[in-house]
N, CA and C of each residue as an Amber inpcrd file, in Angstrom:
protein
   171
 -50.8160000  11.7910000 -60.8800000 -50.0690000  10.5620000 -61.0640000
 -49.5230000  10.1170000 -59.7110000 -49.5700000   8.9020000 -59.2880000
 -49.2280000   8.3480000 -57.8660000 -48.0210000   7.5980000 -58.7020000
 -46.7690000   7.4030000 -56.9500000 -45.7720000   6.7060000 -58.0270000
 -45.6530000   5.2290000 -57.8540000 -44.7660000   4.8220000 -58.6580000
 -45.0850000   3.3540000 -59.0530000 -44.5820000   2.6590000 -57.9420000
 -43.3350000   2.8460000 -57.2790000 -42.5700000   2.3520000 -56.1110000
 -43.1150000   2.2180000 -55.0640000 -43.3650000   0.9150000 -54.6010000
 -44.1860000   0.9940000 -53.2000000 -44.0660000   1.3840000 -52.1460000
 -43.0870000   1.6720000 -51.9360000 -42.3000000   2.4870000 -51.0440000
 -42.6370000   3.9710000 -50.6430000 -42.1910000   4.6310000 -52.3060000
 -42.6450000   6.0160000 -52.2980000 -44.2450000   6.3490000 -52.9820000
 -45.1240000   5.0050000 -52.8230000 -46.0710000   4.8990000 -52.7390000
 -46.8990000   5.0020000 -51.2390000 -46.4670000   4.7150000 -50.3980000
 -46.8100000   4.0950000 -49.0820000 -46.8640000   5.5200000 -48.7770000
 -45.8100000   6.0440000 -48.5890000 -45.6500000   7.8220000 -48.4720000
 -46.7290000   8.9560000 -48.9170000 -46.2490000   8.5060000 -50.4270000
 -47.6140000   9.7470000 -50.8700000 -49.2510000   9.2280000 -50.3520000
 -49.3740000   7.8280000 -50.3620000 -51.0170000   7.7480000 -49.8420000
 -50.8500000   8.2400000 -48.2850000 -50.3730000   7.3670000 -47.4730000
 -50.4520000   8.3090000 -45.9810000 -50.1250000   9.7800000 -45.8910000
 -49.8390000  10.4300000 -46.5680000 -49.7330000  11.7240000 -46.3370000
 -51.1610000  12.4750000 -46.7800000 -51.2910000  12.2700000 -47.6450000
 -52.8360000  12.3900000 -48.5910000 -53.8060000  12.0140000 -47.6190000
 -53.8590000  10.6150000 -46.9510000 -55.3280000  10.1660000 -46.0800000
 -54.6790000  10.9200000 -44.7160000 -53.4480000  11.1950000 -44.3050000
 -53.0330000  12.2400000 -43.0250000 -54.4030000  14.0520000 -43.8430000
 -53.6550000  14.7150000 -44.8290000 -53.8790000  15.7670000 -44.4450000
 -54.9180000  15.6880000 -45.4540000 -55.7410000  15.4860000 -46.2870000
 -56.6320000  15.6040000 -47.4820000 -58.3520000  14.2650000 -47.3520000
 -58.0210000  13.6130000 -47.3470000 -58.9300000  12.8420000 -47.2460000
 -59.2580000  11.6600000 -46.1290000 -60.7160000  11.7040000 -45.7660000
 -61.2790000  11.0680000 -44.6960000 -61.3760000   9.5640000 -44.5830000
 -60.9800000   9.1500000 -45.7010000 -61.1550000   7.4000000 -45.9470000
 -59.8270000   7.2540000 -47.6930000 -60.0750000   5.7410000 -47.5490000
 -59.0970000   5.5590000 -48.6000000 -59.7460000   5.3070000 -49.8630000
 -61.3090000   5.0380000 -49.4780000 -62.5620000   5.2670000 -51.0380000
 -62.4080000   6.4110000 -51.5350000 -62.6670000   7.7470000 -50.0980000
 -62.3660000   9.1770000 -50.9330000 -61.0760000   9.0200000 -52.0010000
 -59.7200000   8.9260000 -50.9810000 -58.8760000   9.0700000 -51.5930000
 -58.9640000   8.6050000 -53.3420000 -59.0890000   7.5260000 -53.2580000
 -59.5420000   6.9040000 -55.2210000 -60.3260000   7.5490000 -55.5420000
 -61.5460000   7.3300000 -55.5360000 -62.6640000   8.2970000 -55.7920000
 -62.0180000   9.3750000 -56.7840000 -61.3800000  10.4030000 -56.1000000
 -60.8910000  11.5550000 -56.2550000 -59.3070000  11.5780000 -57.1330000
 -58.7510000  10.8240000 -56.8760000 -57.4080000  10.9130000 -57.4170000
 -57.8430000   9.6000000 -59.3220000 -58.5460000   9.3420000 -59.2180000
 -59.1880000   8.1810000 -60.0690000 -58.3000000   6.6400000 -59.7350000
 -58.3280000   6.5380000 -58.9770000 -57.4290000   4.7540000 -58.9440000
 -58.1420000   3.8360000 -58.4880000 -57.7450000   2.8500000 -58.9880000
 -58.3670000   1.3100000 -58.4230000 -58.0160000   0.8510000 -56.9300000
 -58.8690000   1.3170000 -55.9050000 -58.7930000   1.1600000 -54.7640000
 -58.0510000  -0.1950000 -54.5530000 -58.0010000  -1.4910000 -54.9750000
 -58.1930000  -2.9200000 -54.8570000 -56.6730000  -3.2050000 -55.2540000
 -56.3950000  -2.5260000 -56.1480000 -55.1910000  -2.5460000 -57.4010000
 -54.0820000  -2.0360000 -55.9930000 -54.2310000  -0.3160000 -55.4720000
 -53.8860000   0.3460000 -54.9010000 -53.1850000  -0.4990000 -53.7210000
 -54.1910000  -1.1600000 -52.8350000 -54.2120000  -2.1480000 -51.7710000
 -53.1830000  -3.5710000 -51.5780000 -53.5400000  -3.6130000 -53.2380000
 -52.5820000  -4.8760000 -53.3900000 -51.2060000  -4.7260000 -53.4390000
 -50.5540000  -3.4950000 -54.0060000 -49.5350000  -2.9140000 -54.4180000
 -48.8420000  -2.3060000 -53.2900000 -50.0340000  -1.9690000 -52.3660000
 -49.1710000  -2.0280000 -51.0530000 -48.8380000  -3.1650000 -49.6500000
 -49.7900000  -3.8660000 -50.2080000 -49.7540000  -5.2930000 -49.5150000
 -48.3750000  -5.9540000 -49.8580000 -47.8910000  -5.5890000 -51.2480000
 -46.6890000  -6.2150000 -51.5740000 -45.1710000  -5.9120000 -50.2780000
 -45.3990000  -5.0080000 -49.6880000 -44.8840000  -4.4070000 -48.8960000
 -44.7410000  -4.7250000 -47.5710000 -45.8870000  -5.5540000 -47.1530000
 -46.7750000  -5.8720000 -45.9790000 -47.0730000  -4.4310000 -44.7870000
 -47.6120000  -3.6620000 -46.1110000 -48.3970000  -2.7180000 -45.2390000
 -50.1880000  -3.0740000 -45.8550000 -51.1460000  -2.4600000 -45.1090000
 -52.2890000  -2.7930000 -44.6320000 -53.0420000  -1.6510000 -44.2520000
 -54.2240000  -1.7710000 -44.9600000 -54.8750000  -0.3160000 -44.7500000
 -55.9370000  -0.2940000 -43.5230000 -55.6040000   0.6280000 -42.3910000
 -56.5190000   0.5670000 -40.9730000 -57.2330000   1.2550000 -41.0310000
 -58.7120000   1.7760000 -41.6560000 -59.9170000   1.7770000 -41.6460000
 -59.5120000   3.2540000 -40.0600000 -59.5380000   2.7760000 -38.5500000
 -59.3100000   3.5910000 -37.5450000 -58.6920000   4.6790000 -37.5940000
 -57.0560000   4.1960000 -37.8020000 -56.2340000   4.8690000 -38.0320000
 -56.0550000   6.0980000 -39.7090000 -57.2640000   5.2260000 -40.5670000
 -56.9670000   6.1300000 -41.3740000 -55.6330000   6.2200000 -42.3350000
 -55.2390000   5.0820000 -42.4730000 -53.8060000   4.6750000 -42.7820000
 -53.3580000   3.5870000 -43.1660000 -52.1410000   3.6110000 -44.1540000
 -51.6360000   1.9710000 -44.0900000 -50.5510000   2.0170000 -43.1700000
 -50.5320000   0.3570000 -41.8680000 -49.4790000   0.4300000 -41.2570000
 -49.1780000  -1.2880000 -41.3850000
């Protein structure tokens, strides 16, 4: 379960694409979530997922 707060959302995915997974497709893939859904929910935030970095910043 990922949590609902975007905040302490932002957290648990960068820590996850830091020490567990190589991209943020793995990450869904694997955890089962809607990559798109995921993205948007953190966009609400105005964070942004960097492909390079491996991260939302």
């Amino acid at each position: 379960m990922i949590p609902n707060d975007p905040v302490m959302l932002l957290s648990f995915v960068n820590l996850k694409l830091r020490d567990y997974y190589k991209s943020l497709e793995a990450l869904c893939d694997d955890l089962d979530v809607d990559q798109a859904e995921l993205v948007s929910r953190l966009e609400t935030i105005d964070y942004h997922y960097n492909a390079e970095q491996n991260r939302f910043v």
